[in-house]
C-alpha positions, 0 to 999 in steps of 0.5 A: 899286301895283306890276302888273308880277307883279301882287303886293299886301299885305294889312293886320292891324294892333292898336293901343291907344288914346291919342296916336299916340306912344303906339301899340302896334303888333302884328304881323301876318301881313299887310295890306290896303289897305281893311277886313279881310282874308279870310285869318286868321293861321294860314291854310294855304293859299290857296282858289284853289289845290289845296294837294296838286298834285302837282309835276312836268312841264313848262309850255311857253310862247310869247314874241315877238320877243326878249330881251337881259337878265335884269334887269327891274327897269332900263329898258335892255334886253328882258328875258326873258319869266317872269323875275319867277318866280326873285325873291321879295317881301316880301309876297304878293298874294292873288288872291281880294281887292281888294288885300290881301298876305300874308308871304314874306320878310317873315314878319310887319309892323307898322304904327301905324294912321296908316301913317306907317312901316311895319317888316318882320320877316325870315322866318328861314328865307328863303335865296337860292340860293346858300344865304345868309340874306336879311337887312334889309341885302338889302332896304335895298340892294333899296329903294335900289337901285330907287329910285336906278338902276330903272325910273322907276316905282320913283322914283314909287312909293318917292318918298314914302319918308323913310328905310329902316334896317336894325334888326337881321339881320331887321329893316327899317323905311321911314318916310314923308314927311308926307302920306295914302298908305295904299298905301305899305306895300303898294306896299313889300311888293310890292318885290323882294328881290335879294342885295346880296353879289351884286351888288357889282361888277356894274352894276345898270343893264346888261343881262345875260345872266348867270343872276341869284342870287335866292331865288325858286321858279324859276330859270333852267336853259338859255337862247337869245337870240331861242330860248328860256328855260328856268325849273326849279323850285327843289326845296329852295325855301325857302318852299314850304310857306308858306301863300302858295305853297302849292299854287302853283309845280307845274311842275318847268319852265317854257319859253318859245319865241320865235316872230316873230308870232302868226300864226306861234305859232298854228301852232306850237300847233297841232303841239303845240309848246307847252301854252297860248295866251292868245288876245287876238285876235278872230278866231283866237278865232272861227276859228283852231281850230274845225276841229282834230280835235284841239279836237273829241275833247278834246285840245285846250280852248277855254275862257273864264274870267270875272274882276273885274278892271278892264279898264283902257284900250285905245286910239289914244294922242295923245302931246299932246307934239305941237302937233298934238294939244294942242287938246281938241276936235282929239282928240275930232274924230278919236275921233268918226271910230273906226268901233268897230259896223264893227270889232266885227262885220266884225273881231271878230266881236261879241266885244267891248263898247266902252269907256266907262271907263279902269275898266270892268267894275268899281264905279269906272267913271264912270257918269252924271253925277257925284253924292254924294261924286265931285261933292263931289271935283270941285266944286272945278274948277268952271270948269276942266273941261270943262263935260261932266264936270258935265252929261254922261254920257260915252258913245263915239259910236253908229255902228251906222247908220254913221260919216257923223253922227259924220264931219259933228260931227267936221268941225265940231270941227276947224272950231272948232279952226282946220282946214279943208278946202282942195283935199282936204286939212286945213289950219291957217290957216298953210297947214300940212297935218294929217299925222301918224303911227301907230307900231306894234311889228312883233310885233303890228303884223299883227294891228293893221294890219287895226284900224288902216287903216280908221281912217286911211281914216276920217280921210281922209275928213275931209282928214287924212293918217295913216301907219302905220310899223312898227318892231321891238320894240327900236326900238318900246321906244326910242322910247315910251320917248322918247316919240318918236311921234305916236299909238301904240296902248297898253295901260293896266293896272288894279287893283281897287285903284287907287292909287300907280300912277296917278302913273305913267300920268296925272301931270305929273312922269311926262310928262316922265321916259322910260320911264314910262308917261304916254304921252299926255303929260299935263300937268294940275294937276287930274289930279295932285290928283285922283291925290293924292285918290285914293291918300289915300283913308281907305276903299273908298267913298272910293277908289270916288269918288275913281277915278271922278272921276279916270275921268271927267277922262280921258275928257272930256279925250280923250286916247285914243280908247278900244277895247273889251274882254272880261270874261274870260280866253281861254285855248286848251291842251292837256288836260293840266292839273289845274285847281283847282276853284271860281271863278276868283278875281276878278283872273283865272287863277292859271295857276302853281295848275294842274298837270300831269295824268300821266293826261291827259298821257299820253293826250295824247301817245297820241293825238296820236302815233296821229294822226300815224301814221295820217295821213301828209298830217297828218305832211307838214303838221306838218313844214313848220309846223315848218321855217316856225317854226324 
């Protein structure tokens, strides 16, 4: 399933009964991928939102690093931070589902009930900005142009796809390759929509600093590269009154500023340079704004916002590309010796659980041991798996007592594998020294170095000489990209409906295309069946199974060494917005539902003015966090 704009499909369908020949196929407003959909036809609006925001103010944003392209969809270049926002998609995510879409572009989709082919009806009403209709030729060209010259994961993800054809001005239908891939129409209605009359000429697989045409509800206004960018809101957008935008889209503008690090971003929120931070990091958490007068007489919030979203795998990567880390139990040695009790509480704070699942806070992490239906999934690989899968309950290794027990079980697993200690260092039987590096991006590497350097110290203690090697992110991107790099530190996203996308990170076709996300390298026919497995899925119970057993694999095999995580948003931001009332839906803020408060803006900006009028240290301060950022 598509996560870069985090977008999904939700499936009604209607059917009469006979051979599937035979089948009447109904249109519907939208789909979902298991069971019913929440939003009948009709609906106005989302419950996530406030459908009468008022329109108008100003989002400002932070970004890292740079950019050098507004085409997000090709793996050449750095794109721009909220370029997503200026393209439309044929369907729409709901945020309050586990995965379930409504129509944009495509006003309705017909589907038989096997989802061997899946048919799109074009909303007349949809325009680009130039003013021209969006026609079943645009999403024919979009769907082959991904396909043919994106970003890998389009090949992944439309693979399945047999033929697309263009049946009428506002008609298109995809039909499927043989095989159960229910997600299929879903993962279609997640595809952009790019005009095809402006793009002839251009080459789709340069970076560009050309505006893109598109027929989204922003669209880019100024920009400086390495600076800023600047999204307006379309006033005539053309779908602003669906129910699916509705109540979304409020800002007249949206800005991101670069800045070098977070470090740095932090100070610049505190002068009031932009409006929110999505705080990720522990300790600016605990400290960075306790003392601003600003958080203690409400101008300033702090608040965290509780989701149901998976929280997907954060760790230490071994590319087993690398020799060096093809042996299992060489992996597990060197995750025993990850101090994750020091970290939390001398780091962190005690901010953090530790993770023991690629799907952890969610129904599908593997608990136990495997029984029902998962065992029923894994029984087959018997004898392949590692013994565990079958008796063991995966759980990270206690070091609240210290990190001596697990250093003496490590030893001992590295001894197995053929490393020993000889003057101090861990050697191989060739005579040949344990050595290898960690890669980090220069943006974030800051905050890591500090995460990273007690576990290099750990595993010297173990005879093992681990460098850490910072580079800037356009060469960070080349090299994952290439997969040239012995551990780096990654981020793997998860859905509530895990699903195509899962190619993507764990296959074996995935470990051997650059730019895909299979960064440890795996290369194992029991992962690619269980992935199989669970894309094919009939229903939620079946996905729920099917994901563990997948989960599990993983993590007996090591191919990380897993972090930890929050179940929650943590959002720091000037007091400026409306907020929809009501729980944050379960796939977490829907930041583009707020709104811009004029009262409290206003106040906002009164107070913060008399702050710095009646102090002139104050002043003094805000000049030179002003000259360091800019």
């Amino acid at each position: 399933m598509i996560r870069a704009a985090v977008l999904s499909l939700f499936a009604f369908f209607l059917f009469c009964g006979g051979e599937a020949s035979a089948e009447k196929v109904v249109p519907a407003h939208g789909a979902a991928m298991h069971g019913d959909m929440k939003y009948k036809k009709n609906f106005k609006h989302f419950s996530y939102v406030n459908p009468n925001a008022p329109k108008g103010g100003t989002l400002k944003m932070s970004a890292f690093g740079s950019f050098d392209t507004f085409n997000p969809y090709v793996i050449k270049g750095v794109p721009a931070a909220g370029i997503g926002m200026v393209y439309d998609t044929l369907m729409v995510e709901a945020a309050d589902e586990p995965f379930s879409e409504y129509g944009l572009i495509a006003q309705t989709i017909e589907m038989p009930k096997d989802r061997s082919r899946v048919t799109f009806n074009i909303n007349p009403k949809a325009r680009f900005h130039d003013g021209r209709p969006v026609t079943a030729q645009d999403v024919v060209f979009s769907f082959n142009v991904l396909r043919e010259k994106g970003l890998p994961l389009y090949r992944h993800y439309f693979g399945n796809v047999d033929t697309v054809e263009a049946e009428g001005e506002r008609r298109v239908a995809f039909k499927f390759k043989p095989g159960d891939n229910r997600e299929l129409p879903l993962i279609l209605g997640q595809m952009p929509v790019l005009p095809e009359h402006w793009w002839k000429g251009r080459d789709f697989t340069a970076t560009t600093l050309e505006p893109p045409l598109s027929s989204g509800p922003y669209r880019v206004k100024a920009f400086e590269p390495g600076r800023y960018v600047v999204y307006e809101r379309v006033k005539d957008y053309w779908a602003k009154d669906l129910p699916v935008m509705r109540g979304m889209n409020n800002f007249d503008e949206i800005r991101y500023d670069y800045y070098r690090d977070a470090t740095v971003a932090v100070e610049a929120f505190k002068t009031g340079a932009f409006d929110i931070r999505i705080e990720n990091e522990a300790r600016k958490w605990a400290t960075a704004y306790e003392k601003l007068p600003a958080l203690r007489k409400g101008l300033i919030k702090k608040q965290e916002f509780s989701h149901g979203l998976p929280s997907g795998m954060q760790g230490f990567v071994f590319n087993t590309r690398r020799p060096l880390f093809r042996d299992r139990k060489v992996r597990q040695a060197l995750a025993l010796a990850f101090d994750f009790d020091w970290s939390n509480k001398s780091l962190f704070y005690g901010l953090y659980q530790r993770t023991n699942s690629y799907f952890d806070n969610s129904e599908m992490a593997a608990t136990g041991i495997p029984e029902g239906a998962e065992l029923e999934i894994l029984k087959p690989y018997l004898g392949t798996l590692p013994p565990e899968v079958f008796s063991e309950p995966f759980v990270q290794p206690d070091t609240k007592n210290g990190i001596r027990d697990n250093l003496t079980r490590a030893f001992a697993l590295l001894k197995e594998a053929g490393w020993t200690v000889q003057d101090g260092v861990l050697k191989n039987e060739r005579g040949e020294a344990f050595e290898f590096e960690i890669l980090l991006d220069s943006v974030s590497a800051g905050s890591w170095e500090r995460i990273v350097l007690p576990y290099v110290r750990n595993l010297k203690r173990l005879g093992i000489k681990a460098s850490v090697r910072t580079v800037d992110p356009t060469q960070y991107k080349n090299r994952t990209d290439t997969y040239d790099y012995d551990m780096i530190v990654h981020i793997w996203g998860q859905s509530t409906s895990p699903g195509n996308e899962q190619r993507y990170f764990w296959s074996s076709a995935a470990a051997d295309m650059n730019g895909a996300q299979n960064y440890a390298g795996i290369k194992d026919p029991v992962v690619d069946e269980l992935i199989e497995t669970l894309i094919a899925a009939g229903d939620r119970k079946e996905l729920v199974a099917a994901t563990k057993a997948l989960d599990r694999v993983l993590l007996w095999n090591y191919y990380v060494v897993p972090h930890w995580f929050a179940p929650v948003n943590r959002l720091v931001y000037r007091n400026k917005f409306g907020i929809p009332e009501g729980k944050t839906p379960m796939k977490g803020v829907q930041l583009l539902s707020w709104w811009v408060d004029a009262e409290k803006e206003k106040r906002l900006d009164r107070e913060y003015l008399k702050e710095l009028e009646s102090d002139a240290e104050a002043q003094k301060n805000v000049f030179q966090r002003l000259k360091e950022i800019f």
